[in-house]
Structure formats: structure tokens, C-alpha cells
C-alpha positions as CSV (number, residue, x, y, z in Angstrom):
1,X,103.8,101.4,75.2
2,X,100.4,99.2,74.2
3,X,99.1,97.6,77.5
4,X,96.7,94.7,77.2
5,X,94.7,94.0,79.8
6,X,93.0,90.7,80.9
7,X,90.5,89.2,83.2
8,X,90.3,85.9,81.8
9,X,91.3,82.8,84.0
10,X,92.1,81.2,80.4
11,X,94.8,83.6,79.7
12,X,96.2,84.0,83.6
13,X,96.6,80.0,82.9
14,X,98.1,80.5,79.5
15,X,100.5,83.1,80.7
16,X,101.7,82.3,84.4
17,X,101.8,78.2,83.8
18,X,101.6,77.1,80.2
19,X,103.7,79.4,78.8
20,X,105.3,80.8,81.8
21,X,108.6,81.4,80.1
22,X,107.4,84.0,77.3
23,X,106.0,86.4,80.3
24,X,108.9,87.5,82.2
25,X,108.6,90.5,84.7
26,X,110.0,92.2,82.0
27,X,112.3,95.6,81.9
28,X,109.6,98.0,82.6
29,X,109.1,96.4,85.6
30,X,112.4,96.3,87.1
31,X,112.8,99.8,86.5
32,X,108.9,101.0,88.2
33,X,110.1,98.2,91.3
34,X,113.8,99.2,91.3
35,X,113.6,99.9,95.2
36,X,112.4,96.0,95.3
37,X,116.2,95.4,94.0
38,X,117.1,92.1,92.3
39,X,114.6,90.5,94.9
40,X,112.4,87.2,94.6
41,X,109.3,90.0,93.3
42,X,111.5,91.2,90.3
43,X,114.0,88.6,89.4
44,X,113.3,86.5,86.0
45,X,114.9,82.8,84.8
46,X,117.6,81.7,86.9
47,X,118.0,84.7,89.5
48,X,114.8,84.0,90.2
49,X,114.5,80.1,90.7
50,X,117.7,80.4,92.7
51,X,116.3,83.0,95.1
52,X,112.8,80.9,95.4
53,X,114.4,77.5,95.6
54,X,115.9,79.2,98.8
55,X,113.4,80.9,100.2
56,X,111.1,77.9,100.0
57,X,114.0,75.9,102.3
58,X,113.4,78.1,105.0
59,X,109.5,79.1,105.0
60,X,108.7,75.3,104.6
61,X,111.0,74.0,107.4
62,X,109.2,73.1,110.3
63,X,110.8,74.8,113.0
64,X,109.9,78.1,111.2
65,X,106.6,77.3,110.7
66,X,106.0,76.1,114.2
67,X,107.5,79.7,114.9
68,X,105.1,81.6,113.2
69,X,102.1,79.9,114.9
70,X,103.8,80.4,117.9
71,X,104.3,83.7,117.3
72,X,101.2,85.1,115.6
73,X,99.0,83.0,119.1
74,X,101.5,85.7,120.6
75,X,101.2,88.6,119.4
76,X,97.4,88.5,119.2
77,X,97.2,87.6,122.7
78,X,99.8,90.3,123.7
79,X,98.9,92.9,121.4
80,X,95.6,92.7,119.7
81,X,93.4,91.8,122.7
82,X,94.9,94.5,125.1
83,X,94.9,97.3,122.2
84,X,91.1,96.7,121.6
85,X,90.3,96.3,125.1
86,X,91.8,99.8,126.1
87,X,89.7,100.8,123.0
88,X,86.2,99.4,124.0
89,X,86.9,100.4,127.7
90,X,87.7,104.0,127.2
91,X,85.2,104.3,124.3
92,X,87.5,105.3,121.5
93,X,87.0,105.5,118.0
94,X,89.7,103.7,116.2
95,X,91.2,102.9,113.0
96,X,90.7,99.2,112.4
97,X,92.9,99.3,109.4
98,X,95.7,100.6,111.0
99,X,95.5,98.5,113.7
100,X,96.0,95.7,111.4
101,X,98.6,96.6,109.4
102,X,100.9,97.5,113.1
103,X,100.2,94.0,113.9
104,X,101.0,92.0,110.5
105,X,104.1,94.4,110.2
106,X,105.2,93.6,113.9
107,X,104.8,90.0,113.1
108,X,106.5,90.1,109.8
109,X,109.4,92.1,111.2
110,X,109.6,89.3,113.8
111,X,110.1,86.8,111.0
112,X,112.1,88.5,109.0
113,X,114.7,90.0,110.8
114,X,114.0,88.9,114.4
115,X,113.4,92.5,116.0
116,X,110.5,93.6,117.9
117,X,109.4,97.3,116.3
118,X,106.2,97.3,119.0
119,X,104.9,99.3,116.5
120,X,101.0,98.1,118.1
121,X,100.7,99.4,121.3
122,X,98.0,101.5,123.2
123,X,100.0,104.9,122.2
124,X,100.5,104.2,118.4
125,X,103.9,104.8,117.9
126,X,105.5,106.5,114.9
127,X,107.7,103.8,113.0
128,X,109.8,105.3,110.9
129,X,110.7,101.7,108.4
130,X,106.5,101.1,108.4
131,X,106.1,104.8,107.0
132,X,108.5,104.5,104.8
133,X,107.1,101.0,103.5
134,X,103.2,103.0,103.0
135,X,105.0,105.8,101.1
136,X,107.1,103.8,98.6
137,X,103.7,101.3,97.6
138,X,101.9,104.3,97.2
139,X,104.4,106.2,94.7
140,X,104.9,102.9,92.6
141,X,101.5,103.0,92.3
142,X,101.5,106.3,90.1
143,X,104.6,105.6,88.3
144,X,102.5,102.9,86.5
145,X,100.1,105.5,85.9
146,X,102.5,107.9,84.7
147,X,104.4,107.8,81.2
148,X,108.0,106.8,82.0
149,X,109.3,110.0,81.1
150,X,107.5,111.8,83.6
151,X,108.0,110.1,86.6
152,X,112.0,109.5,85.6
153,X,112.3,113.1,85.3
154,X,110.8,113.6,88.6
155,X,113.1,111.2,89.8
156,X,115.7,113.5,88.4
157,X,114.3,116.6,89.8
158,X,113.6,115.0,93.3
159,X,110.4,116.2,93.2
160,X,106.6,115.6,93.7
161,X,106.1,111.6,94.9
162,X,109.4,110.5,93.4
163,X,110.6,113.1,96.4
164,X,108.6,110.8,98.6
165,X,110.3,107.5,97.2
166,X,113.6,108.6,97.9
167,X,113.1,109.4,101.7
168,X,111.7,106.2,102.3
169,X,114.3,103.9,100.4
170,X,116.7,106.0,102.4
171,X,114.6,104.9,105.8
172,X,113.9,101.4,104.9
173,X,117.6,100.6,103.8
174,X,119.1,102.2,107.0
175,X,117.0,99.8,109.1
176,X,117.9,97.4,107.3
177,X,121.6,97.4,107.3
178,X,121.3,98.5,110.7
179,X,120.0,95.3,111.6
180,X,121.7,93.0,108.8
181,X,125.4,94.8,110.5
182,X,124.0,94.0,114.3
183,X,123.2,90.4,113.0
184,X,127.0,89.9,111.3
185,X,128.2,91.6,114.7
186,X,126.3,88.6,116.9
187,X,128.1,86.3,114.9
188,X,131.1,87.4,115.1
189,X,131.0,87.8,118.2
190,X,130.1,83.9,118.9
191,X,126.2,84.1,119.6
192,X,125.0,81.2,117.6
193,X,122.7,82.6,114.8
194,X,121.4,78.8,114.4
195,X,119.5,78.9,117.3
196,X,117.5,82.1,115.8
197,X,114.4,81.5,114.0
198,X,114.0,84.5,111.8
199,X,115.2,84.3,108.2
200,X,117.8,87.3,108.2
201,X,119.9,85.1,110.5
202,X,119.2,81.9,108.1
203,X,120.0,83.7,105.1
204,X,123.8,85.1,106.8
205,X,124.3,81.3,108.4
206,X,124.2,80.5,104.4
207,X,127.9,80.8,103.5
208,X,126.2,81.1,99.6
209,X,125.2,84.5,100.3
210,X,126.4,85.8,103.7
211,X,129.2,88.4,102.3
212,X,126.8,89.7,100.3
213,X,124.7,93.1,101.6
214,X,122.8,93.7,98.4
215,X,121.1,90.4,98.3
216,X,120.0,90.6,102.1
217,X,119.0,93.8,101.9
218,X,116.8,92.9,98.3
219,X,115.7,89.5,100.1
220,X,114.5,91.0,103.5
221,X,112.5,94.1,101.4
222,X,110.9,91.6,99.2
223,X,109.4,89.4,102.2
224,X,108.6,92.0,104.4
225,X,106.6,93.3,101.5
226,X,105.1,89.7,101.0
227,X,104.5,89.6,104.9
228,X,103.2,92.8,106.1
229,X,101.2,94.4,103.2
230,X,99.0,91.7,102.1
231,X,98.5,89.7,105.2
232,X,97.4,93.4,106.4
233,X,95.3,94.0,103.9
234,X,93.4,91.1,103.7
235,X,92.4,91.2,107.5
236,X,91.4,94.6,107.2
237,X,89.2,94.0,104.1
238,X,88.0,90.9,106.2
239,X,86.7,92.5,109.2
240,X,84.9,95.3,106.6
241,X,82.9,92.8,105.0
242,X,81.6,91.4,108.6
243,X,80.5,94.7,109.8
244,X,78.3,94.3,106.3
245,X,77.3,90.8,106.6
246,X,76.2,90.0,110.0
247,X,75.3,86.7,109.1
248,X,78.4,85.9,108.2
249,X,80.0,86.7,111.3
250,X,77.5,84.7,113.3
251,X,78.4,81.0,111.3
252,X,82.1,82.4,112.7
253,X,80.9,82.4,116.1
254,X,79.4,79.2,115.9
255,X,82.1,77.3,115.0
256,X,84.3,79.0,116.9
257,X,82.2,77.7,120.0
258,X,82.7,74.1,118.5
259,X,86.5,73.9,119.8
260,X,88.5,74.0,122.7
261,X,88.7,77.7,123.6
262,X,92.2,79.0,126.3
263,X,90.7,81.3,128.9
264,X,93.7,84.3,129.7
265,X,94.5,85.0,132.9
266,X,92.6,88.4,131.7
267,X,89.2,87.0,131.1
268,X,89.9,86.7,127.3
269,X,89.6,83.5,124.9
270,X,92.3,82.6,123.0
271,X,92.5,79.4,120.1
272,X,95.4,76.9,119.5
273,X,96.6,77.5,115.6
274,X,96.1,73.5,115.5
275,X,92.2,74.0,115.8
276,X,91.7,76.7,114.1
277,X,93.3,75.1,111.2
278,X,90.8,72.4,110.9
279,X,88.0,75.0,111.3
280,X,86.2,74.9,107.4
281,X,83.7,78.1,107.5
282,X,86.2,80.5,109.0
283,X,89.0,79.3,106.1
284,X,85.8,80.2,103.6
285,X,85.4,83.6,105.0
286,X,89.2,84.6,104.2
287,X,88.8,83.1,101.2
288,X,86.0,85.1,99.7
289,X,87.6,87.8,101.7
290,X,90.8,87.7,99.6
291,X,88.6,87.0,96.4
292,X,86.5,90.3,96.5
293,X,89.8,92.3,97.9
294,X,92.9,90.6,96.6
295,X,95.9,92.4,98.2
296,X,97.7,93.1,94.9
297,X,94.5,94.0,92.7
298,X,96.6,93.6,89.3
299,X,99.5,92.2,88.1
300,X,101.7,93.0,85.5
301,X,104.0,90.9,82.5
302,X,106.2,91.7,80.2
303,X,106.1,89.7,76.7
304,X,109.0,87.7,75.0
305,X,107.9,86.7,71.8
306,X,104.6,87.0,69.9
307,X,102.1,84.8,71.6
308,X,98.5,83.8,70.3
309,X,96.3,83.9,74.0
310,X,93.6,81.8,74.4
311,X,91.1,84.1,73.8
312,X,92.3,84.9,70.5
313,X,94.2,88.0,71.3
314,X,97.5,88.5,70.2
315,X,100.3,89.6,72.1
316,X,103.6,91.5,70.8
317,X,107.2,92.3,72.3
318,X,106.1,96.0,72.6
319,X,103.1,95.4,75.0
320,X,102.4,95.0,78.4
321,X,100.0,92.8,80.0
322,X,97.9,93.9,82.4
323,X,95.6,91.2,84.7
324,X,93.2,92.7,86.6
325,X,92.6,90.3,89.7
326,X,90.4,92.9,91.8
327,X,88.2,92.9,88.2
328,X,87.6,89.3,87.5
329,X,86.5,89.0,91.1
330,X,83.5,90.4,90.0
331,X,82.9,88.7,86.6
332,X,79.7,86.9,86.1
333,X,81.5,84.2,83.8
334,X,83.8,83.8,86.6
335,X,82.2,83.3,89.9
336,X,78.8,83.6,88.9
337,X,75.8,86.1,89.3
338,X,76.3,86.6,92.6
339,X,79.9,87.1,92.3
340,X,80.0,90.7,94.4
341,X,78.5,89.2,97.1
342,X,80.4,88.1,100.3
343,X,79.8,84.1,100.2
344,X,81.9,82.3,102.1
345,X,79.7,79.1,100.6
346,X,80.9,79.5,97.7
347,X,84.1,77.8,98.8
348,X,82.1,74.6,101.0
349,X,81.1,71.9,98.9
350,X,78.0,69.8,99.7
351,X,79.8,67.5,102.3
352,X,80.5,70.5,104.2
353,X,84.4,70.3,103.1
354,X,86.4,73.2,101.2
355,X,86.1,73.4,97.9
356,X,89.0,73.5,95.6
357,X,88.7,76.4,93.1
358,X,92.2,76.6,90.9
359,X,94.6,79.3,91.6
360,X,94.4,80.8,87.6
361,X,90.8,82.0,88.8
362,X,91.8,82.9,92.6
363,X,94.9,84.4,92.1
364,X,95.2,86.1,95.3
365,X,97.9,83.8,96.3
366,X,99.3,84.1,92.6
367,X,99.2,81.1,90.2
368,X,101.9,78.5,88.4
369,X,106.0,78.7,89.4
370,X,105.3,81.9,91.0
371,X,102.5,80.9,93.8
372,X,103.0,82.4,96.5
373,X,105.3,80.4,98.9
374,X,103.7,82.1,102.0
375,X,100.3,80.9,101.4
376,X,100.0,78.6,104.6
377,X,101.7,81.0,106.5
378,X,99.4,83.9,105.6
379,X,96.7,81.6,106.6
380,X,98.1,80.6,110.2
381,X,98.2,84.4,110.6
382,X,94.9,85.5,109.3
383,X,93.0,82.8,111.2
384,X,94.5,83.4,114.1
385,X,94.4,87.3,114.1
386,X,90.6,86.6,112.7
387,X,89.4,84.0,115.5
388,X,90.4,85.8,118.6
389,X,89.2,89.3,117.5
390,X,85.8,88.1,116.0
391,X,85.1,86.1,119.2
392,X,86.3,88.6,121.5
393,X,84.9,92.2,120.5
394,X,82.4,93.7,117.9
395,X,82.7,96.5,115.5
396,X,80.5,99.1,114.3
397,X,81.4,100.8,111.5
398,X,81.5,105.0,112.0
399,X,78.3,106.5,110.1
400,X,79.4,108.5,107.3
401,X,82.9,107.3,107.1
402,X,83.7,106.5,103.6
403,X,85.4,103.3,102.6
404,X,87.4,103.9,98.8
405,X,90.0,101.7,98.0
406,X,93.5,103.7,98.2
407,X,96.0,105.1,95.1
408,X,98.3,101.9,96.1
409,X,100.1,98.7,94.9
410,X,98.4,97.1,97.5
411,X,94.3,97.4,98.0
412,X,94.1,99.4,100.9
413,X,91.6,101.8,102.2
414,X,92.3,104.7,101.5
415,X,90.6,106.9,104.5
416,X,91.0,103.9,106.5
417,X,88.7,101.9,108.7
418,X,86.9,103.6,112.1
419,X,85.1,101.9,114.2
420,X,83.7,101.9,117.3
421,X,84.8,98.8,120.1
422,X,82.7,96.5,122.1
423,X,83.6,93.4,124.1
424,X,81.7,90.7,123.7
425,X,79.9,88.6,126.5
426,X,80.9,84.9,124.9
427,X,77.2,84.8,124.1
428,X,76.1,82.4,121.0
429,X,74.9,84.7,119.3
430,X,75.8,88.0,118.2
């Protein structure tokens, strides 16, 4: 198998809008993401559109999207702010990383099948589905590194992370037939479904596909994937960067003190997901957040028929194509000299608004038919999460701890992210 791989926002235009059609997911795909199922993340042609045209229904109607602002106000004020107070007060050392990855998976579980896992809590509970979920990202991860061969005959064999693999599909499809089977029981039993927000119970109110297991099951995967991981990562690679750039996390402050702040009855501030929205330097910082860290650092297309690229590179049946997003983040002809640095003005244009930079050169969010449909909803949940932690406690990072990006589908850190807690006084200045 030839693998091409690319960094030019030339040919990620070329082959995820112009000629979308000749760069399928392709077959090699399909089989390294089988545990993804016929989901939204590996369907082609009209599976595919089906599944989206769907999805987009539901995560653009505005009762859900008033939801998840609701619910991500919630679970920071809730969660978050009592976690990291217990930390600050008794002085622990704690893994910030982790911390955000319980919250956006708590969140995302909440949307997407309407169950409360309370997997962020002061003792850190075990949760089996969320370990599961870590285990199978990091195992795809090598099967793209491995020939085919190899990690199929491990599959056979059961052994080494293929071993791994197979105990967490087995977890993550019990909990979610578990919960698809309690869902179909509810309605059975006469509790209206309708009046539940979560997508599990719009997706069995859909007499299209409510006898159907297999696509819930595929569906429900494929956006908790979508939800958890990469919102997770993103915040985590977010509040990195701040510990490194304290500038950066004073111009937060600041504007932060420019809108109507909610006082909790525990002494803590708290932001309506209405202001925040309209907040332009914060929306910057996530940007070049996401830019530096995308959440899936490559992506990967299968080829149809010979294609001529833009660059002048020529691409055949028998190769895959390879597009580095974590890589072009830090390409000069891209972004500029100063393209590894964290510069949340690279995204304000001179009237002080946001700057529009096209999605085949930001492709954290993907780019063409397959943008990501959760991209406002990501943001609701990363500003929110972002604005009440940065205004209500500081982090210094652990000396000595080493931050490496980890063996995963998804850019995590690999020995996570200590650091110590402090409360902050609501001072201007940090």
C-alpha cells in the first residue's frame, strides 16, 4: 500500500470539496474503524448523506441547542467549579487532562443518550464505557501503523492491543444496548420519548430507524466519539497553552470582566452562554488552540480514480492519502513565520472582529460536505467550560512533568496534564 501524504490547503480543497466524490473513506478505512460500524465517520455516498442529512435535523433544532447551553452552564457550575475547588482547598495535585475529558464525556453522554455517568466527581470514579472509549482510539491508532496483516492476525490471535480492542467494543456495546433497550422499554411503557432532549430518544421516535439496533448502536458510538474526544481534547490543549502564555490568559480576563458575570450562592462566577458567545478574544484563543492541537491530527482518504492534485502530484487507486492537520499547523507558507506560536490575533482582524480563515486551511472542524456539524456546539461547550475555569482558578503546571502528545487517534497527552490549583480573588489582573 503507497500512502501519500499532504499538508497543502490546495490539495485538502481539491480533495474534500472540489472533487469530493473521488476520495471516499475508502475500504481500508472501514476495516481499521470497523468498531465505528456503518456510522456517520465511516459511511461513503448515499449511507452517508442519509445518516448526515439526519443528524443535522436534530443537532440544528433549537430546542437541542438551547439544551446543550443549558446543560454545559450546568455541568460546569455543578461539576467543574466544586471538583477544582476541593482541589485548590486541599492542595492536591491533579490531572487537568483528565479532568476535562470526565466533563466533555459526562456532557456528551447527556446528549447522546440522556444518562448521567457522574463520571467527574471529587472521588474519580472508574467508568467502565469511558475506558473502554481511551483503549479502542488508542489501538486504532497502531493499526494504521501496522501492515494489515499484522494487526488482523492479532485480531485472530486475540492478542497484544487487538486483545485490548475487543474488551472495550464488548464494554461500550453493552452500555449501549443497555440503554438503547431501557429507552424502547420507556416507550413502551407510555413515557413520552418526545419530551426527551437527548438524541438516542430522537433517533427511536424516528419510525425510519427505530427497529433497527445496529444503526443506533453505530449512530450513538459515532457522536459520542464526535462529542467527548475532541471537545476534550481541545480544552485540555487550551488550558496547556495558558499556563505557557500568560499574556494570553490576561486579554481572557479582561474581557471576561467586560460582561455580566452570575455570582453562585458559593462565592463563584458563573457566564450566560448568550455572552460569552459575543465575546471575540476568548473565541480567538480556542481557535489557535485547535489550530496548533487539532483533535484528530490527520486524516485519511481512500482514492477512486486517478486524480492529478493541485500540486502536481498524482494520485492512483492503490494509494492512500494521508493529510497531516497537526503538520500544516506549523507551515510557514501556511500561517506564517510565526505559525508555532500561540496567537489568538491571528484570528482578530483590524476592527477588532473575527477573522474568517477558510476551513481547507483550519481543518480542525473538517472542511467541504463533511464539516463537522457539531461545530457550534463544540463552541458553546468550550467557551463555557473555558470562561468559568479561567476566571475562577489558576494553574501551575508541575515542574518536570513532561507534556508528549499520546500514541492516539485523537491528540491527547500522553502522561497527562498535573497541575497544581489556586482560586482566584476576581482581581484584574492575573
Amino acid at each position: 500500500m503507497k500512502i501519500f501524504v499532504t499538508c497543502d490547503p490546495l490539495n485538502v480543497q481539491h480533495i474534500f470539496t472540489s472533487n469530493f466524490q473521488n476520495y471516499p473513506k475508502g475500504e481500508e478505512f472501514l476495516e481499521i474503524f470497523d468498531i465505528l460500524g456503518d456510522g456517520i465517520f465511516n459511511a461513503d455516498a448515499d449511507k452517508w448523506r442519509s445518516q448526515r442529512v439526519k443528524a443535522q435535523q436534530l443537532i440544528s433544532h433549537s430546542r437541542f441547542r438551547a439544551y446543550v447551553a443549558q446543560l454545559s452552564r450546568e455541568r460546569v457550575e455543578k461539576t467543574v467549579i466544586p471538583f477544582l475547588t476541593h482541589a485548590a482547598e486541599k492542595g492536591h495535585t491533579i490531572d487537568l487532562q483528565d479532568v476535562c475529558l470526565r466533563l466533555t464525556f459526562d456532557t456528551t453522554t447527556k446528549l447522546v443518550f440522556g444518562v448521567d455517568p457522574k463520571c467527574l466527581s471529587i472521588e474519580l470514579p472508574t467508568v467502565p464505557f469511558a475506558r473502554a472509549m481511551d483503549d479502542a482510539m488508542s489501538t486504532l491508532f497502531y493499526r494504521h501503523a501496522m501492515p494489515i496483516v499484522v494487526w488482523k492476525l492479532l485480531r485472530k490471535l486475540n492478542m497484544g492491543p487487538e486483545r485490548k480492542l475487543a474488551n472495550a467494543w464488548r464494554v461500550m456495546d453493552r452500555f449501549v444496548e443497555e440503554t438503547i433497550e431501557k429507552r424502547r422499554a420507556e416507550k413502551k411503557e407510555g413515557k413520552e420519548t418526545e419530551d426527551l432532549p437527548d438524541l438516542l430518544s430522537s433517533y427511536i421516535d424516528d419510525e425510519d430507524v427505530n427497529t433497527v439496533n445496529k444503526f443506533l448502536r453505530d449512530t450513538t458510538v459515532n457522536l459520542m466519539l464526535a462529542g467527548r474526544d475532541t471537545t476534550g481534547s481541545g480544552l485540555s490543549w487550551f488550558f496547556w497553552l495558558l499556563t505557557q502564555n500568560h499574556r494570553v490568559e490576561q486579554k481572557i480576563l479582561d474581557e471576561l470582566n467586560s460582561i455580566p458575570q452570575i455570582v453562585t450562592s458559593d462565592g463563584m462566577v458563573i457566564f450566560n452562554p448568550e455572552d460569552l458567545a459575543k465575546l471575540v478574544y476568548l473565541h480567538a484563543a480556542l481557535s489557535e488552540a485547535l489550530r496548533l492541537f487539532p483533535p484528530v491530527p490527520f486524516e485519511h482518504k481512500g482514492v477512486v480514480k486517478t486524480d492529478t492534485l493541485p500540486s502536481g502530484f498524482v494520485v492512483t487507486p492503490e494509494m492512500q492519502v494521508l493529510i497531516s492537520t497537526y503538520s500544516m499547523a506549523r507551515m510557514e507558507g501556511v500561517w506564517g513565520k510565526d505559525c508555532s506560536e500561540f496567537k489568538p490575533e491571528r484570528w482578530i482582524s483590524d476592527n477588532s472582529k473575527l477573522k474568517y480563515e477558510p476551513s481547507y486551511k483550519f481543518l480542525s472542524f473538517n472542511t467541504g460536505p463533511r464539516t463537522c456539524l457539531g461545530k457550534d456546539i463544540a463552541y458553546t461547550q468550550l467557551k463555557t467550560a473555558a470562561a468559568v475555569v479561567v476566571y475562577n482558578f489558576s494553574f501551575e503546571a508541575v515542574e518536570g512533568h513532561v507534556i508528549a502528545p499520546k500514541h492516539s487517534i485523537i491528540l491527547q497527552m500522553k502522561n497527562g496534564q498535573m497541575v497544581k490549583v489556586k482560586k482566584r480573588n476576581f482581581l484584574k489582573s492575573v
